[in-house]
C-alpha positions in Angstrom: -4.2 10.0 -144.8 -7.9 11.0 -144.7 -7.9 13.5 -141.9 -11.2 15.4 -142.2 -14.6 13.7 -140.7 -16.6 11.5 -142.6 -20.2 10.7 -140.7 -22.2 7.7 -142.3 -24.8 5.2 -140.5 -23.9 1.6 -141.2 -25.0 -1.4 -140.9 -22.7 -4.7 -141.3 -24.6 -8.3 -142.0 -22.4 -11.0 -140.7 -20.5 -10.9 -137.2 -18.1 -13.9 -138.9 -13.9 -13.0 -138.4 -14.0 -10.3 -140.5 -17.6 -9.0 -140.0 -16.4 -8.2 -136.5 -13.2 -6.7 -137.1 -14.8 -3.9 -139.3 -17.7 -3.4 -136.5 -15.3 -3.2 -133.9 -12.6 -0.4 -135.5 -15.6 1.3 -136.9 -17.2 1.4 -133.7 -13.8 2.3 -131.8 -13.6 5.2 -134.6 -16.5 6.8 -133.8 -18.6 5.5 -135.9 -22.1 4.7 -136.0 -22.7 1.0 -136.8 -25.6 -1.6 -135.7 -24.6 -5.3 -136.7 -27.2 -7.9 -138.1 -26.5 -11.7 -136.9 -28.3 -14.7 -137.7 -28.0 -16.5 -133.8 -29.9 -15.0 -131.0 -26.7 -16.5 -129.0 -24.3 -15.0 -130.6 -26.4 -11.4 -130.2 -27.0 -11.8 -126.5 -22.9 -12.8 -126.3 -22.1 -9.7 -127.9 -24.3 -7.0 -126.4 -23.1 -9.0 -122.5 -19.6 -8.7 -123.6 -18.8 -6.7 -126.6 -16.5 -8.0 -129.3 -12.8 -8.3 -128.1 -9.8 -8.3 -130.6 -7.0 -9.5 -130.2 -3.8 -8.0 -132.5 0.1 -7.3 -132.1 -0.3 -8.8 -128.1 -2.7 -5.9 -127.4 -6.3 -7.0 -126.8 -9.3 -4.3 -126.6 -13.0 -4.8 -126.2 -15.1 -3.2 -128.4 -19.2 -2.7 -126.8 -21.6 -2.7 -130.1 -24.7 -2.6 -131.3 -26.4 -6.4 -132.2 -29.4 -7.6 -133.4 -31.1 -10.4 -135.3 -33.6 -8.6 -137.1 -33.9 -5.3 -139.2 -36.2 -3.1 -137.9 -36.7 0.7 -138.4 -32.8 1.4 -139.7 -32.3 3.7 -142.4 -28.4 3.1 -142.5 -26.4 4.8 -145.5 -24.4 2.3 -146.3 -24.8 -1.9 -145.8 -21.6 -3.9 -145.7 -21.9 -7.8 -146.3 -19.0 -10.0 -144.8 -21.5 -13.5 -144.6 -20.5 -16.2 -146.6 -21.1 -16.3 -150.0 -24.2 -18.9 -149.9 -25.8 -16.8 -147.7 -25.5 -13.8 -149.8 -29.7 -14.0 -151.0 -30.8 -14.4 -148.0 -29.1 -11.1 -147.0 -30.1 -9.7 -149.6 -33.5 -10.7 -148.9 -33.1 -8.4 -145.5 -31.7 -5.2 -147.0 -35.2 -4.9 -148.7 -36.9 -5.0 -145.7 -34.8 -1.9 -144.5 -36.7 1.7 -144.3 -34.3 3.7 -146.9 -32.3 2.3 -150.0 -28.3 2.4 -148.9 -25.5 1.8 -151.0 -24.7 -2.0 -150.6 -20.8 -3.2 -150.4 -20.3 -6.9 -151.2 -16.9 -7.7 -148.9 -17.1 -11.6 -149.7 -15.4 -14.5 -150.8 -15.5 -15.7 -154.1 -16.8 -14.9 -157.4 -20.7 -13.7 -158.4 -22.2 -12.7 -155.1 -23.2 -9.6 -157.2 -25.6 -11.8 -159.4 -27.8 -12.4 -156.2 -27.5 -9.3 -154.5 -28.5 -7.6 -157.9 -31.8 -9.5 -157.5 -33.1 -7.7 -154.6 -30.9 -4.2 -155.0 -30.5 -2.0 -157.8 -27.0 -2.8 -159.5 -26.9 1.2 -159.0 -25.9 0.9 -155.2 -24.2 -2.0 -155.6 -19.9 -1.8 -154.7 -17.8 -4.6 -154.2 -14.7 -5.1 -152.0 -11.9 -7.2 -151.4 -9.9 -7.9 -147.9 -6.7 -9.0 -146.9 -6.9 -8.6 -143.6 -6.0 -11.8 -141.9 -8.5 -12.9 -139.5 -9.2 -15.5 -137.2 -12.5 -15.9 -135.0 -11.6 -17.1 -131.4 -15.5 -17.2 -130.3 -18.9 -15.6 -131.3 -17.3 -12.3 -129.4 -13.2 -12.8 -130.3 -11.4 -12.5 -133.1 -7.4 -12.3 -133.4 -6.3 -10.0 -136.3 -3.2 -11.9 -137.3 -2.4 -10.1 -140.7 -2.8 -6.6 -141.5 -3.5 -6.4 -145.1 -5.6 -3.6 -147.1 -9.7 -3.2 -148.7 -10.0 -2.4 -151.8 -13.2 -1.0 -152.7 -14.8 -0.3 -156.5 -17.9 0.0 -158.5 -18.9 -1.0 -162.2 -21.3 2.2 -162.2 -19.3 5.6 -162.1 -22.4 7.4 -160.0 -21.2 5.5 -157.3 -17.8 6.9 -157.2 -18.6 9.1 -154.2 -20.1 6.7 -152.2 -16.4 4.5 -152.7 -14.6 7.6 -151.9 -16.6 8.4 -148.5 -16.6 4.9 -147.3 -13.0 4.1 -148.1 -12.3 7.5 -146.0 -14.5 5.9 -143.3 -12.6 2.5 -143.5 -9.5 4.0 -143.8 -9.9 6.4 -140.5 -11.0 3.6 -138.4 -7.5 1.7 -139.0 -8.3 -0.3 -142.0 -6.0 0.7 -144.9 -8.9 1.4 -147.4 -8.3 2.5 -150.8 -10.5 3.4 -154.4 -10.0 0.7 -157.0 -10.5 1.7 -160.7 -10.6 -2.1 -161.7 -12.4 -3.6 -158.7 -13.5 -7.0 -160.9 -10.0 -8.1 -162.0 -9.2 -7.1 -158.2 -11.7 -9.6 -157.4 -10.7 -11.9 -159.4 -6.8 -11.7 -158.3 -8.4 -12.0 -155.1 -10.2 -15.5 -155.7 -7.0 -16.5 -157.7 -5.5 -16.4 -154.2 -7.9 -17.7 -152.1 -8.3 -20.6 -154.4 -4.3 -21.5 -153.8 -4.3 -21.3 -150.1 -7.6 -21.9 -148.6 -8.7 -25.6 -149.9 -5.3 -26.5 -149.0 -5.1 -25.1 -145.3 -8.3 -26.5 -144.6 -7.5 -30.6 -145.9 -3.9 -30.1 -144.2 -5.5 -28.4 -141.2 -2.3 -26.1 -141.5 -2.2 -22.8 -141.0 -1.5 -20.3 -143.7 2.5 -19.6 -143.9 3.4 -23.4 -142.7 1.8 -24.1 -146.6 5.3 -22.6 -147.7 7.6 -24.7 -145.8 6.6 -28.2 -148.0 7.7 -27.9 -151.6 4.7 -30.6 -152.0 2.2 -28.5 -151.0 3.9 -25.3 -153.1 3.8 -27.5 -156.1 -0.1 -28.5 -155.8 -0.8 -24.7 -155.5 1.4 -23.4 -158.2 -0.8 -26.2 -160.2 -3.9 -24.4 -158.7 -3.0 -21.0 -159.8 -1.6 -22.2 -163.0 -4.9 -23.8 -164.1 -7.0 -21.2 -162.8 -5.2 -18.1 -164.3 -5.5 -20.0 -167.7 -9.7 -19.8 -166.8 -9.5 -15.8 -165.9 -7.2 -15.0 -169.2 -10.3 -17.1 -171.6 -12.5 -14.9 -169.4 -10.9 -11.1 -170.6 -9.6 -10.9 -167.2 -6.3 -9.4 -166.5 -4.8 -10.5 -163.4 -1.2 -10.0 -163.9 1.0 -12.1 -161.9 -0.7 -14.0 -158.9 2.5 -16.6 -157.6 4.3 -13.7 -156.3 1.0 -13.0 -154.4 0.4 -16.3 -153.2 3.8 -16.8 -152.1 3.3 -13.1 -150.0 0.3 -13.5 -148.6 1.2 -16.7 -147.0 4.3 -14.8 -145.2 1.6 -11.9 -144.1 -1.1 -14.0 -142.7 1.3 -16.2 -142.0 -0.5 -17.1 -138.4 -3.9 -17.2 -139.5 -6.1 -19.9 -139.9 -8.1 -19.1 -143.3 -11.8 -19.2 -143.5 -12.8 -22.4 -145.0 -9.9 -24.1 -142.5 -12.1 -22.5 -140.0 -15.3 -23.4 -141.0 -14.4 -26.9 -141.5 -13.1 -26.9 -137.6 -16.4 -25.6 -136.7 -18.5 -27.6 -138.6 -20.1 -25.1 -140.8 -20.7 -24.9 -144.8 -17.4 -23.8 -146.3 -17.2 -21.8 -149.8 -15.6 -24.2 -151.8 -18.3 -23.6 -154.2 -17.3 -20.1 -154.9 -13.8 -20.3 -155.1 -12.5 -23.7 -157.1 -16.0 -24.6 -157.6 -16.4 -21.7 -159.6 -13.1 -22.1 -161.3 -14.2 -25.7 -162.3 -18.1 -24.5 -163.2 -16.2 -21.6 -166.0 -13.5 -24.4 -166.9 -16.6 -26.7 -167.7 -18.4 -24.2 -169.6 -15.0 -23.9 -172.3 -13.9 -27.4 -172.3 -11.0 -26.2 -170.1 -9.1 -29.2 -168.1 -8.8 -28.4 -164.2 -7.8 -31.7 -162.5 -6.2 -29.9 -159.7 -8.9 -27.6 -158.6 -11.4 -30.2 -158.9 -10.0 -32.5 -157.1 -9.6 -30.1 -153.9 -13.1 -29.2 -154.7 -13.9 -32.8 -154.1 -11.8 -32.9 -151.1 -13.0 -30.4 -149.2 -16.5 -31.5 -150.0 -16.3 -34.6 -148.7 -14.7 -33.2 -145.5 -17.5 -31.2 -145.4 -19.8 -33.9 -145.2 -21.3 -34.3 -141.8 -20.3 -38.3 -141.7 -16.9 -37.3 -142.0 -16.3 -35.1 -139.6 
């Protein structure tokens, strides 16, 4: 689709799933990228071995550029894939850069603008959504189980170019980029999802598309939906129909293993918090009953907890 050249410096914070999907097809595109991790291990893994991805029983290995601290980069765009707690503390990073890039929040959940918009101007500030489906293997491997789509929009209008050259980027490296002209209620529809599938993957340990074979489970996420739809209508947001999106993302992704199923496995924060947990914090705020998403929020926090597992 977008055949001419399009030359930008980036930097992506987070080498999680998807942070390393985007470095790698960027890099394999031409592009120039340098990645920011938190783990001197996993830096040193990647720079030995590059990051390897694994998709449609083809496997390439993708040599990038790693490192654990900003120093002396002037990229002209930063893309944030870390989870949403950790959003401050990246934000914290991208003022220690030597220039002032245009900042693109690709995260889970709702608000990680509200930190980020502490440290950057709300000018250079775009947000994204992903449906890639993504599994990390290792600190260097990820399999790419689900091709999906990013949509990428801004609340400010001077920022239009800057969507329209990096979703040409994104799109040239392989990753079915596109413009959104209503990137918050694309967020949101996003969340809606997320909220349905990924609490319940991670206390079933199942993976994504075996939800739709128990009409149990389909009934405790049509309950999800239900209750957090009602929360995004009292909000002004219009988010359409999201079962029929539930029900076909599940069959896309149907081999992946979502985030918070993963970060559970591995031991690591999830971001409950930012998905139901923001659902219930809204709901509390207008007297709104959510039993269902509150009680996976409970769940999943408890599995959390470092006695449990």
């Amino acid at each position: 689709m977008y055949k001419d050249v399009v030359t930008m410096n980036v930097l992506l914070i987070g080498a999680g799933a998807l942070g390393k999907l985007i470095a790698a097809q960027l890099a394999r595109s031409g592009t120039k990228i340098q990645v920011l991790v938190r783990r001197e291990e996993q830096m040193k893994a990647i720079r030995e071995r590059g990051v390897c991805v694994n998709h449609n029983n083809t496997t390439y290995t993708q040599k990038l550029e790693v490192f654990t601290e900003i120093s002396d980069l002037t990229p002209d765009v930063v893309i944030l894939t870390v989870k949403s707690y950790q959003t401050e503390e990246a934000a914290k990073q991208i003022t220690r850069l030597c220039n002032s890039p245009t900042v693109l929040s690709l995260q889970n959940g709702l608000g990680n603008e509200i930190p980020l918009a502490k440290y950057c101007s709300k000018d250079r500030i775009m947000l994204g959504v992903c449906t890639h489906g993504v599994t990390a293997l290792s600190d260097t491997t990820v399999a790419w189980n689900g091709v999906g789509e990013i949509l990428i929009g801004s609340k400010r209008h001077t920022l239009a170019p800057s969507v329209e050259r990096l979703v040409r980027l994104l799109s040239a490296a392989g990753l079915h980029a596109r413009c959104s002209q209503h990137i918050e209620e694309d967020v949101w529809r996003k969340v809606l999802v997320n909220c349905a599938i990924n609490p319940l993957t991670a206390v079933t340990r199942l993976k994504n598309g075996d939800l739709l074979e128990r009409e149990d489970l389909l009934r405790i996420m049509r309950d999800v939906v239900d209750e957090a739809v009602r929360i995004a209508e009292a909000k002004g947001i219009k988010v359409g129909e999201i079962w029929p999106r539930v029900l076909d993302v599940c069959r896309k992704t149907a081999e992946n293993r979502s985030s918070m199923l993963q970060d559970l496995e591995a031991n690591r924060p999830t971001e409950i918090d930012a998905l139901n947990g923001a659902i219930v914090k809204l709901a509390e705020e207008m007297s709104y009953p959510v039993p269902v998403n509150r009680t996976l929020v409970s769940l999943v926090r408890t599995l959390s907890s470092k006695e449990v597992i």
